[in-house]
Structures are given as structure tokens and as C-alpha cells.
MARVOKE-970410 format. One line per field, with one value per residue: residue in one letter; x, y, z of N, C-alpha, C in turn. Coordinates in steps of 0.2 Angstrom, whole numbers, plus 2048, in hexadecimal, padded with zeros to 3 digits. Layout:
N
r c(A:...)
npx c(X:...)
npy c(Y:...)
npz c(Z:...)
capx c(X:...)
capy c(Y:...)
capz c(Z:...)
cpx c(X:...)
cpy c(Y:...)
cpz c(Z:...)
END
This chain:
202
r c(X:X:X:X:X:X:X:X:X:X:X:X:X:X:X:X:X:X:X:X:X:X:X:X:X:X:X:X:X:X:X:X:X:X:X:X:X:X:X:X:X:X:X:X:X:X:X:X:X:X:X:X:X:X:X:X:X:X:X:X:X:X:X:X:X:X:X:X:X:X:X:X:X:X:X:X:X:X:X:X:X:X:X:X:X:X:X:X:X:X:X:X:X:X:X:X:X:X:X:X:X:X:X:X:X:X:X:X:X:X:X:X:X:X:X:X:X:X:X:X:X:X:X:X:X:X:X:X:X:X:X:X:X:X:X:X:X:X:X:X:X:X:X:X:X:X:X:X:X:X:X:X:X:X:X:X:X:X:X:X:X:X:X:X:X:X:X:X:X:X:X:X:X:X:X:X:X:X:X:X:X:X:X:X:X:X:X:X:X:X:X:X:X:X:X:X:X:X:X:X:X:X)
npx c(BB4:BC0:BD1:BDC:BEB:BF1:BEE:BF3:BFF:C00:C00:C08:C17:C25:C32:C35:C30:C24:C18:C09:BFA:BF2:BE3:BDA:BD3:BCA:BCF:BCF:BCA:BD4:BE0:BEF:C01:C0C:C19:C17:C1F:C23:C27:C2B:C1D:C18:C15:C17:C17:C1F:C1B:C19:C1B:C10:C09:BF8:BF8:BFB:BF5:BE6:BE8:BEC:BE0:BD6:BDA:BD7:BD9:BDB:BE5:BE6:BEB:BF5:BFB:BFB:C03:C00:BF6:BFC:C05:BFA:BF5:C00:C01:BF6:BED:BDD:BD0:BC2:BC3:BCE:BC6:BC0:BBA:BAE:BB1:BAA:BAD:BBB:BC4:BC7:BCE:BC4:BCA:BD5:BDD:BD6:BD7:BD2:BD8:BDE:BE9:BF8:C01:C11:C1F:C25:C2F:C3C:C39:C2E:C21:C1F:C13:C08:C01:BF0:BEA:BD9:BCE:BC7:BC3:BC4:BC5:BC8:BD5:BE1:BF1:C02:C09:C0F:C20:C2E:C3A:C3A:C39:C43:C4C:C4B:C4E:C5E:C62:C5F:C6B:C74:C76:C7C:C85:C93:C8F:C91:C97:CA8:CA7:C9A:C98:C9B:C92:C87:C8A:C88:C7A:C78:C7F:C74:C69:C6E:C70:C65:C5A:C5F:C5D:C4E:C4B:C4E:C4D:C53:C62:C6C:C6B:C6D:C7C:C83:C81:C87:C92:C95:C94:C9E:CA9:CAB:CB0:CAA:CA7:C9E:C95:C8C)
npy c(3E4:3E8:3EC:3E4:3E5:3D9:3D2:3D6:3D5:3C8:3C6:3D0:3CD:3D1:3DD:3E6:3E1:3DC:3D3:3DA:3DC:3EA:3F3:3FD:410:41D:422:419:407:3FE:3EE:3EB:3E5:3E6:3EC:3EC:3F6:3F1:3F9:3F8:3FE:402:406:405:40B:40B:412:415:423:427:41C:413:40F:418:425:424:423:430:434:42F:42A:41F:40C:3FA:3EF:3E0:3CE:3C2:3B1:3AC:3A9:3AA:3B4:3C1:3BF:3C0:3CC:3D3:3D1:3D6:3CD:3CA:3BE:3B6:3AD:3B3:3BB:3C8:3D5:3E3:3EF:3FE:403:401:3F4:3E3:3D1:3C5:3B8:3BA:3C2:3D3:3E2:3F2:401:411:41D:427:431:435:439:440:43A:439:430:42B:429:428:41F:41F:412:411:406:402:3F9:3E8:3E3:3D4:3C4:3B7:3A8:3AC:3AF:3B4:3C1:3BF:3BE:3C4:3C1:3B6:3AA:3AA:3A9:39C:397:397:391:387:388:387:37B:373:377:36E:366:36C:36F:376:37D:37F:387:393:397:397:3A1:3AC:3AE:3AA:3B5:3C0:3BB:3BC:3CA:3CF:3CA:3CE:3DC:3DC:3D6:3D8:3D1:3C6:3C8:3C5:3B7:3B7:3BA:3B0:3A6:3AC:3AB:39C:39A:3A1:39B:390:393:39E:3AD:3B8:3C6:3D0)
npz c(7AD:7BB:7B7:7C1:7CC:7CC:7C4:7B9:7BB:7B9:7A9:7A4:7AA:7AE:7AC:79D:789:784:776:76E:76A:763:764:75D:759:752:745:73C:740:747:749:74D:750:75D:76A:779:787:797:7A5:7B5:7BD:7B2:7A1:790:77F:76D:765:753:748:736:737:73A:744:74E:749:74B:75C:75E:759:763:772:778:77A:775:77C:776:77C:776:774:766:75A:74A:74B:74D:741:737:73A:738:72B:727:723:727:72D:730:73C:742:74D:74F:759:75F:76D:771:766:762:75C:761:767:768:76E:776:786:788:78B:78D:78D:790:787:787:77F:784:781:773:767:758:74D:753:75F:773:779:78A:792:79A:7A6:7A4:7A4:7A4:795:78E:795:795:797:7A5:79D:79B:792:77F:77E:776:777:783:77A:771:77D:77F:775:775:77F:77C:770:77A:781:776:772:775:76C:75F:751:74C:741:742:74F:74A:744:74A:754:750:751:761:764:760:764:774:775:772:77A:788:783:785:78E:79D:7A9:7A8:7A9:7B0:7AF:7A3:7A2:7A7:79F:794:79A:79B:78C:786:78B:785:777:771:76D:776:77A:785)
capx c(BB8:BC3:BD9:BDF:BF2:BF6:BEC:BF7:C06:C01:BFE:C0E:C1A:C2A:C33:C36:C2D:C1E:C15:C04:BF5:BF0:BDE:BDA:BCD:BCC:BCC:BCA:BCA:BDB:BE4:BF5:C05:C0D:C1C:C16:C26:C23:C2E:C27:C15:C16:C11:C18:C17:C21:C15:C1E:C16:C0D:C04:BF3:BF5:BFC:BF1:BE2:BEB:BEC:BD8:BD6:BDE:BD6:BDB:BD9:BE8:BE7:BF1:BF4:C02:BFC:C08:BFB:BF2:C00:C07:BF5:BF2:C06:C02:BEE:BE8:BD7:BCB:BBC:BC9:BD0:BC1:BC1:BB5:BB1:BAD:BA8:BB1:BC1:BC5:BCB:BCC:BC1:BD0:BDA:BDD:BD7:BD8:BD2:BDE:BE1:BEE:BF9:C07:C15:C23:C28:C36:C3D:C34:C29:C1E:C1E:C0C:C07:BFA:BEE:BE5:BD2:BC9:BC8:BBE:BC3:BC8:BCB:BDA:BE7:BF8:C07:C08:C14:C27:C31:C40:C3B:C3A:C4C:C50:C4B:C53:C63:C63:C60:C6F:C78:C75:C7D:C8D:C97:C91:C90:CA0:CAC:CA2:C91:C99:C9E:C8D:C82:C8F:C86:C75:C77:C7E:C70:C66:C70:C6E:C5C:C56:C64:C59:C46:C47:C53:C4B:C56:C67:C72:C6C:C73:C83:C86:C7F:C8C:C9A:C96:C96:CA7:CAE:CAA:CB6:CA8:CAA:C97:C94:C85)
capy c(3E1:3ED:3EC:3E5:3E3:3D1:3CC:3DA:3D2:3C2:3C8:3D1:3CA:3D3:3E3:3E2:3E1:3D6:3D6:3D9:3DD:3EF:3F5:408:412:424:424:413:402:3F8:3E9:3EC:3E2:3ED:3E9:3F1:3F3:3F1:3FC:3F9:3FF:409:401:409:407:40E:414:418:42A:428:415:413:40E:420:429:41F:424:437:439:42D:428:417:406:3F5:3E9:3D8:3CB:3BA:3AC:3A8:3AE:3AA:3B9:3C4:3BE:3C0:3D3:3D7:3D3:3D9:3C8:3CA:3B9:3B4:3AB:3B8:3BC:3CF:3D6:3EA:3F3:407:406:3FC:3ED:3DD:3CD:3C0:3B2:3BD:3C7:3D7:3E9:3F8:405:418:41E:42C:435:438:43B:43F:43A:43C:42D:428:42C:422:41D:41B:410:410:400:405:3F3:3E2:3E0:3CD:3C4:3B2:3A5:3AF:3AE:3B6:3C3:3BC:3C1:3BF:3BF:3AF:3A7:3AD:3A6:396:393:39C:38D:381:386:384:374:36F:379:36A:362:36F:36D:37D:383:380:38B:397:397:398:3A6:3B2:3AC:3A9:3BB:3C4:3BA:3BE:3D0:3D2:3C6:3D3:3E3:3DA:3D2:3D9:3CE:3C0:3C9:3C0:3B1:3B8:3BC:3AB:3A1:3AE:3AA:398:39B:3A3:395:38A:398:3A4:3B6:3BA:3CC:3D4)
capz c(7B3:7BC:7BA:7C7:7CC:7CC:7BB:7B3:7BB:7B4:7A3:7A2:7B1:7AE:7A9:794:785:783:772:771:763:765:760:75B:754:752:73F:73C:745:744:74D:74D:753:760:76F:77D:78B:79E:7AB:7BD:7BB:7AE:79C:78B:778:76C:75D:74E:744:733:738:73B:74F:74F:747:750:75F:75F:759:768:777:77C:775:777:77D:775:77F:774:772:760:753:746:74B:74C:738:734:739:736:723:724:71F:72A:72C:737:743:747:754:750:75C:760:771:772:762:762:75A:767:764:76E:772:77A:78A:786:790:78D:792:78E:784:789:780:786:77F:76C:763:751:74A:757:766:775:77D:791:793:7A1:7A4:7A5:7A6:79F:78F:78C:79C:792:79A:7A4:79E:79A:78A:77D:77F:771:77E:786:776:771:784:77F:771:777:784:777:76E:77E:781:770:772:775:765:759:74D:74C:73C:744:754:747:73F:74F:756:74D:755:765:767:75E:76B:77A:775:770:781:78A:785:784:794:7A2:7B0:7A6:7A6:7B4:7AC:79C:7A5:7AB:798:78F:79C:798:784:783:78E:781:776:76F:772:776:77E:786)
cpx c(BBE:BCC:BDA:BEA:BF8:BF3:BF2:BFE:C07:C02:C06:C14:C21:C2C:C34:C33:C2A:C1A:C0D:C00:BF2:BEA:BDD:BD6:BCE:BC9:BCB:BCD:BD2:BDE:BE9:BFC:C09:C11:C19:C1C:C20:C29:C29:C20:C12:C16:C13:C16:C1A:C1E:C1A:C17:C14:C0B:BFE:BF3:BF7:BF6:BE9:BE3:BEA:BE5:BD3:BD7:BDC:BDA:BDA:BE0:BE6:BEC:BEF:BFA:BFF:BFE:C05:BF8:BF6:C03:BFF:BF5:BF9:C04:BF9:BEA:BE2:BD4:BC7:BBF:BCC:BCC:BBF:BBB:BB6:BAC:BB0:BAF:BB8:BC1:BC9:BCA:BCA:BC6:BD6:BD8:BDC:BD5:BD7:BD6:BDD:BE8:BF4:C02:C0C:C1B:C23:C2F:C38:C39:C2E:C26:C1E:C16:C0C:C01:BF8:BE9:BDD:BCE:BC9:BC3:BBC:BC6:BCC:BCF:BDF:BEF:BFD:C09:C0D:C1B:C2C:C38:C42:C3C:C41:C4F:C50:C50:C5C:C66:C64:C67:C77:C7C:C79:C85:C92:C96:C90:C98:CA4:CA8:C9A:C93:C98:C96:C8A:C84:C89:C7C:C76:C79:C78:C6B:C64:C6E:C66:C58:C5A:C5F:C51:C44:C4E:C53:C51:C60:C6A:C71:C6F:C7B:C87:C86:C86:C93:C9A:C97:C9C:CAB:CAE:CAF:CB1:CAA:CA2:C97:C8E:C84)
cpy c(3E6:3E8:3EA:3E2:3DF:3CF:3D3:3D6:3CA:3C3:3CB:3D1:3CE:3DA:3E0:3E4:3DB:3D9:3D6:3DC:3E4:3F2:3FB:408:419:425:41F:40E:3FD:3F5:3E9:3E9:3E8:3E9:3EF:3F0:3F5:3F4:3FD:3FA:404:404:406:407:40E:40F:418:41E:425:41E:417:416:415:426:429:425:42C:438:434:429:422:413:402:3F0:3E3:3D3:3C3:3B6:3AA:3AC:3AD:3B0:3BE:3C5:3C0:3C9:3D7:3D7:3D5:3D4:3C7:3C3:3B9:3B2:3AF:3BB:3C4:3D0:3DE:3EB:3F9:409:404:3F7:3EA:3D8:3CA:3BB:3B6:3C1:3CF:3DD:3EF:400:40E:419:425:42E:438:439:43B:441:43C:439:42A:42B:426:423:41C:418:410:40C:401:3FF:3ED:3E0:3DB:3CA:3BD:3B0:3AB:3AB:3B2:3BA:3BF:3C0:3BD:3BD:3B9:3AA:3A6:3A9:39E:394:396:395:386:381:383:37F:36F:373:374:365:365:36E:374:381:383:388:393:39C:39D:3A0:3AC:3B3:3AD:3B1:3C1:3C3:3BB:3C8:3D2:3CF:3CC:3DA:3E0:3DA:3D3:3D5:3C7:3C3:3C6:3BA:3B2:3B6:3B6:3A6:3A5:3AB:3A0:395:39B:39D:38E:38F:39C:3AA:3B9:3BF:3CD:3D9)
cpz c(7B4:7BA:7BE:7C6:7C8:7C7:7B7:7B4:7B9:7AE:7A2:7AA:7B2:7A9:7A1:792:784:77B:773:76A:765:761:761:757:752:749:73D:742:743:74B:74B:750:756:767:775:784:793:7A1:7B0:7BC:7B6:7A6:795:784:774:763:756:749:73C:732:73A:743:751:750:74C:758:763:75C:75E:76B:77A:776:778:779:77C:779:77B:774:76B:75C:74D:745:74B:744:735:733:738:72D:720:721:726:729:731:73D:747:74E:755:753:75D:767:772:76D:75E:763:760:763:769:770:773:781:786:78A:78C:790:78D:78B:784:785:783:784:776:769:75B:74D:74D:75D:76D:77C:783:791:79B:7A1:7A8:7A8:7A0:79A:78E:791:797:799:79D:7A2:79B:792:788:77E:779:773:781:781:773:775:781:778:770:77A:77F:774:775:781:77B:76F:770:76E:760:757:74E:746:73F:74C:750:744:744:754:759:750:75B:765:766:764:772:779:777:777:787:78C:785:78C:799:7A7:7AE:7A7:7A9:7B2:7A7:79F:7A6:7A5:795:792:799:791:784:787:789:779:770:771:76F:77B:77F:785)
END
């Protein structure tokens, strides 16, 4: 099945960093945890030098995009604990996993840096079609619980404010650079933190 526009802008819906499971072959086969960023139509990753997905990578240029919501699978293949559930399947070579979206795309170098390269992908065809929805974002998980603590400003004590401080701005940051599409929202959540007498910057 061919790419088309609007299943990619479901899949990934806004500018940012979505995470995603990245398969590669070349020298060997691996599934790898990997943020891939979105800018307009253009699609990056930022491959760090002496890892597999690297190496993979530079002795061939395809790969497979995983798109899942379970962090099971992601804790799984960050610590290499492999199982049958996992659903590892391979086409023309590279591993996917069957309960996910999965795209086969090109992989094109284009810039290198000191520690890292960074990858263009070109989305070639849909391997695994599955349910659409939306790659995971660690952003919007951060958003929610950003909001949560919002919600409880009025009841945290002065040492809980004190506690939470240190959170809520890491949050406000990290949602800041992930997920730009959200920042006047930030703009407005900080003005109403500090009004309550943090000193929360973006």
C-alpha cells in the first residue's frame, strides 16, 4: 500500500518528536527505540555513531518504522529482553513488528555532526496498515500530567509547591521543545503557575 498524505498526518499530526521503533538490517537485524522529529513534511532521526541502528543504516539505507502506544514494547527492546509477543516479523530483510503501523521508508543521510548523524526518511509503502492512530508522544504525556498538577495548585501545601516546582518546570520545558504546536498553550498554563507564586520559565 502506497503512502499517502493524510494516513501520515494521522500517524504523526504535528511538528515535534514522536517516538517510534526503528527496524534495520544491513549487518544485522534489530528493533530499536528511536524519536523520530517532524518539521512540515520533512521527517528526521537523530542516530547516535557506534550503535547498531547506525551502523545498519550506512550498509543500508531502508528501514522500517514501527508506530505503537505500548511501552511494554519499547522497555522490552530498550533492555533487549526479546519474546514471542513481541510479534517480530521480517520483509525484504527488516524486522517489524505485526501490532503496529508499520512503513517502510528510505533512509538518507544528511547531515553529520560530532556524535551523531541525522537521518531523512522517505516514506516508500505501508508494510503493516493495523488500527490508525497517532505515534506515541512523550510531550503529550508530560501535557497531561503538567495539567494535572495544575489542577491541584490550590491544594498543594508550600512544601508540596516547593517539591512539585522542580517538576512542573522540567515539564514545561521538555513539552516547550518536543511539541511546539502546544506553546501558547504553555504561555498561558505558566502565566497561570506563577500567579499562584512559582517562577516557571519557558
Amino acid at each position: 500500500m502506497s503512502v499517502g498524505e493524510d494516513y501520515i498526518n494521522k500517524v504523526f499530526p504535528h511538528n515535534g518528536v514522536f517516538e517510534i521503533i526503528l527496524g534495520t538490517s544491513g549487518i544485522s537485524e534489530n528493533l530499536s527505540p528511536i524519536g523520530i522529529i517532524r518539521d512540515g513534511d520533512n521527517y528526521f532521526s537523530k542516530i547516535f555513531r557506534n550503535t547498531l541502528t547506525y551502523y545498519n543504516l550506512k550498509a543500508r539505507n531502508s528501514c522500517i518504522i514501527n508506530v505503537t502506544r505500548d511501552p511494554m514494547i519499547f522497555y522490552k527492546l530498550l533492555f533487549n529482553e526479546k519474546s514471542p509477543d513481541l510479534g517480530e516479523r521480517v520483509y525484504d530483510g527488516i524486522p517489524y513488528l505485526e501490532n503496529s503501523i508499520s512503513i517502510l521508508s528510505n533512509c538518507e543521510e544528511v547531515e553529520v555532526k560530532e556524535e551523531f548523524s541525522i537521518f531523512k526518511y522517505r516514506f516508500v509503502k505501508i508494510v503493516n496498515e493495523g488500527a490508525i492512530y497517532e505515534a506515541f508522544s512523550r510531550s503529550d504525556s508530560l501535557f497531561i500530567d503538567l495539567l494535572v498538577h495544575v489542577t491541584r495548585l490550590d491544594i498543594y501545601s508550600k512544601e508540596e509547591l516547593e517539591t512539585y516546582s522542580t517538576v512542573i518546570q522540567y515539564e514545561v520545558k521538555t513539552i516547550a521543545r518536543l511539541s511546539p504546536n502546544l506553546l501558547e498553550i504553555l504561555k498561558d498554563l505558566v502565566a497561570l503557575i506563577n500567579a499562584k507564586g512559582l517562577k516557571i520559565s519557558l
